[in-house]
C-alpha positions in Angstrom: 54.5 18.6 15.1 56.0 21.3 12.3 59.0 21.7 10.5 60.0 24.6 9.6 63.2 27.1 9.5 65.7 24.8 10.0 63.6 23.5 13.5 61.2 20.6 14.4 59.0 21.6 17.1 57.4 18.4 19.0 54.2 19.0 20.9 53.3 15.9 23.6 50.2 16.0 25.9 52.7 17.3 29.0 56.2 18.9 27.1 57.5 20.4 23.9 60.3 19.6 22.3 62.9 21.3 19.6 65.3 20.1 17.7 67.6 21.9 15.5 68.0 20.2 12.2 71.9 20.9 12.5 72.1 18.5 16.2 68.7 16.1 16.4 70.6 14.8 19.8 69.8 17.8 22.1 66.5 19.2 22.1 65.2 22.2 24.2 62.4 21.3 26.1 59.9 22.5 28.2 56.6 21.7 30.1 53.1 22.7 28.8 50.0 22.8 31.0 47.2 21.8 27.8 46.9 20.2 24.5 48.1 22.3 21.7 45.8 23.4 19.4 48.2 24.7 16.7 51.8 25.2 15.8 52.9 27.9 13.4 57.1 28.7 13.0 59.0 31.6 11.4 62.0 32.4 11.2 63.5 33.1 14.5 60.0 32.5 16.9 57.4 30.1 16.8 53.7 30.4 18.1 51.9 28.0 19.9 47.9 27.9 20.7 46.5 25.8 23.6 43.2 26.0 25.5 44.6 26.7 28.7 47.5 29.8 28.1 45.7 30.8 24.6 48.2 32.4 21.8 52.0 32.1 23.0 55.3 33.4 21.4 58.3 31.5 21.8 61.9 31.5 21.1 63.8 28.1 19.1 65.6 27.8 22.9 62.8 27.1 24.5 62.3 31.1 25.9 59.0 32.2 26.5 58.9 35.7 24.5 54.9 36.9 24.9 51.4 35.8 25.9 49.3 38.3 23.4 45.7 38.5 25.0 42.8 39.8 22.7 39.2 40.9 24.2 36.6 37.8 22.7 39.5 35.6 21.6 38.3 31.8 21.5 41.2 29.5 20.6 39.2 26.8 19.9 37.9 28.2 16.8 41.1 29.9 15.8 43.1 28.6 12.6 46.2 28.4 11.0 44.5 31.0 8.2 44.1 33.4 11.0 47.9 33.9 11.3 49.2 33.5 7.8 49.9 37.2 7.8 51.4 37.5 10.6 54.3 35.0 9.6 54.1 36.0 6.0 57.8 37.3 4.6 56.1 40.8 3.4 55.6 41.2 7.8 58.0 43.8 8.6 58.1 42.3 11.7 59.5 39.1 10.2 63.2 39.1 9.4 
């Protein structure tokens, strides 16, 4: 579970779930195939880590953006210090 740019993103054993803070009544949701290791949100996309897809990029509607593959990535040693970078507001990449 993280909150985080106006969104709380859910994680169950078999679904996600995300709310908008603005309507807690309607969540997008969608089914996930393993545990997740780790949740880490921005601004408009989200990343989520599980042992079975490895790294994933997704929008707050639920829309699957990106499945970034590395050569020798393990997910189950990664960590939320491995990506505070990435997300960080000096990112050009991050609006």
């Amino acid at each position: 579970m993280s909150l985080n740019a106006n969104h709380l993103v859910v994680a169950t054993a078999t679904q996600c779930c995300i709310y908008s803070t603005s309507n807690w009544n309607t969540p997008h949701i969608f089914e996930i195939k393993d545990t997740i290791i780790l949740l880490k949100l921005c601004q408009r996309y989200f990343l989520m880590v599980d042992a079975f897809c490895g790294l994933q990029l997704f929008t707050y509607e639920g829309r699957h953006l990106s499945n970034p593959k590395y050569q020798g990535t393990r997910v189950d040693v990664l960590h939320l210090c491995h990506f505070q970078s990435l997300f960080s507001t000096e990112n050009p990449l991050v609006e």
